[in-house]
Structures are given as C-alpha cells and as structure tokens.
C-alpha angles and dihedrals in degrees: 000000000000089000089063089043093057100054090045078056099048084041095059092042090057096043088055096046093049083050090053097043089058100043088050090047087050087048093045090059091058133097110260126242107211090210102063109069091198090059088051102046087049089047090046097045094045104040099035107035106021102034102018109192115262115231104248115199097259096054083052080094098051097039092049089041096043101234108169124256116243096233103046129065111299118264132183108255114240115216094194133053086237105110113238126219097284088043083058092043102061093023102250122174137197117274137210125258090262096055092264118126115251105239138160143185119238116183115228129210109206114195102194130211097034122160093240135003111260144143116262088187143230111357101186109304088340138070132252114219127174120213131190097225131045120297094247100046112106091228081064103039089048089054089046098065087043089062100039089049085047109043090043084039106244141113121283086237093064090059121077125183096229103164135023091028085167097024126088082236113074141165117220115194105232103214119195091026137092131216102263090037085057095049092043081059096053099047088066080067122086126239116282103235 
C-alpha cells in the first residue's frame, strides 16, 4: 500500500515538473520584459545554463577583444589582450577564441636556503630560482610566484604554485600566456648555471 502511494506520488511530481519545463522552455523563447523578475529568471535560466550559446566564428573577434555583450551589464571594451585595472582587480585573464582560459605549465627549479631570492634563469624550458628559506615554506612559495611573474613580466595573480608545493622541483600554472609567448619570455633569460 505505501509502496503504491509512493510511486502516485513520484508520478505526479514528474508530470509537474514536465508541465513546468515546458512552460519555462516556451517562456525562454520570448522576448523578456525587464520589468518582470520571473521572465527574466525563466530567460536567464533557459538561454544561459541549460542551452548556452554556442561561439560561432563571427562572434571569435568580440570574444578575443571584450566587447560587451548587449544583454549583459555594460563593460569598456578593451582593444588590446593587456588586463586593465579592473581586469587586475578581480583577476581576470585573457581567454581563447572558444571561452576557455590560456594557461600553461612552466616547471620551476627552487634552490633553498639561498642568501637572497633571485632568478638563476632558464633551465630547459623552466625556469632555476633560489629562495632564503625551504622550498616548502610559504614565505618561500609566495616569493616564488613574485620572481617567476617578474622574471617572465606578468602579475603575481596569474601564477599559481600547482605541483611540488613542499620539492625543490615544482610546477607554476602560467595564466594569460600560451605555450610559444611563455617561452618567447624565457628566452630573454640567461641560462641558469
């Protein structure tokens, strides 16, 4: 007996739920009135999380210069890939063509116990730094990030410690550069001895 009542139960939720899907995905395809929160909760729900739209090749431009886009809160257009201050603020970094975020790994060579922090220089397709304190102290990590975004020329935020949090041999995640730009960078380094 409460074995039937549970799946009446179960029945009748589906079938609402099934009632209300199609009445959101007939409201999603509406135009939407500003003024009614519900609309544009509905709109919102149906075109951005469900059915996101899709990059089509003449929106690559506008993605890669950040134009805004005409639905969403207005935003200064940036001509070039360089982060502006608000950029900087909320740590914001350049994206690919298809939304997703350029990143690369760099792999990092700590010394410890060094008498002062400072770069080595290019190790390969890494980079050699010497620190004052142990490799895995977070005095040293955090200087660590400060001289790799200074000797490759980007902001502390864009580097983040990924691998060997407590080795001499760690791996730093690169954010707002590719592969080839990152190693343009390092070839301006000498050579780590």
């Amino acid at each position: 007996m409460l074995l039937e009542w549970v799946l009446i139960l179960e029945g009748l939720t589906i079938a609402i739920l099934g009632v209300l899907a199609v009445v959101g995905m007939i409201m999603g395809r509406q135009e939407v009135d500003e003024t009614d929160l519900v609309s544009v909760f509905v709109w919102t729900f149906w075109k951005e999380f469900l059915w996101p739209p899709e990059v089509m090749g003449i929106d690559t431009e506008r993605l890669v210069a950040r134009e805004p886009i005409p639905s969403g809160p207005a935003r200064p257009s940036a001509a070039t890939d360089e982060p502006d201050e608000e950029d900087e603020f909320y740590g914001r970094t350049r994206k690919t063509a298809d939304g997703r975020e350029v990143k690369t790994d760099l792999a990092v060579i700590v010394i410890p116990h060094a008498p002062s922090d400072s770069v080595l220089g290019r190790d390969g397709d890494g980079i050699k730094l010497q620190v004052t304190g142990e490799a895995g102290d977070s005095k040293s990590n955090k200087a660590l990030i400060e001289l790799v975004a200074s000797a490759i020329g980007v902001k502390p935020y864009q580097v983040t410690l990924t691998k060997g949090h407590y080795h001499p041999r760690k791996t730093a995640q690169i954010q707002g550069l590719s592969f080839d730009e990152l190693q343009i960078r390092l070839s301006g380094l000498n050579e780590a001895e």
